[in-house]
ZADREN-886246 format. One record per residue (C-alpha): x, y, z. Coordinates in steps of 0.1 Angstrom, whole numbers, plus 5000, padded with zeros to 4 digits. Layout:
XYZ ...
This chain:
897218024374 900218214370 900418584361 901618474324 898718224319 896418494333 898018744309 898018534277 894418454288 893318874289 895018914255 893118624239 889818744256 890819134243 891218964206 887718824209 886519174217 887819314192 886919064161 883519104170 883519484171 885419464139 882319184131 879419394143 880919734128 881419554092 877619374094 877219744098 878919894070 878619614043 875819384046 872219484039 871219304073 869819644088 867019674058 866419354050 865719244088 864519554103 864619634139 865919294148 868719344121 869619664141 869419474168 872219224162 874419484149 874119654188 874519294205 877319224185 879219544189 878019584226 879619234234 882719324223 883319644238 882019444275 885119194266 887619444256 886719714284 887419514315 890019314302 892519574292 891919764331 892719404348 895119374320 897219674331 896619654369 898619294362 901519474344 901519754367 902019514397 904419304379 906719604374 906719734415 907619374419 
């Protein structure tokens, strides 16, 4: 893959990450999914959230290492 795709690939997999943070933080904020399903409703919310802070995380540090390179060139 070029460094292009693989760039257009880390900003697609940094979007993910950040609509479900966005989706775990408003399950959060505006459903009733923490009282009505308990522990495991707590649960989701975590998963959710944790997911897309693993996805965002790691793709932004490759993501700048890539630029960063790109430039010295």
């Amino acid at each position: 893959m070029t460094q292009k795709a693989w760039t257009y690939l880390l900003y697609i997999v940094i979007a993910i990450g950040l609509a479900l943070v966005i989706l775990g933080v408003g399950l959060a904020l505006f459903s009733n999914i923490s009282v009505s399903m308990g522990v495991r409703g707590v649960q989701i919310i975590a998963v959710t959230i944790g997911l897309g802070l693993l996805l965002m995380v790691p793709s932004k540090i490759v993501l700048t290492l890539l630029l960063m390179k790109n430039n010295s060139q």
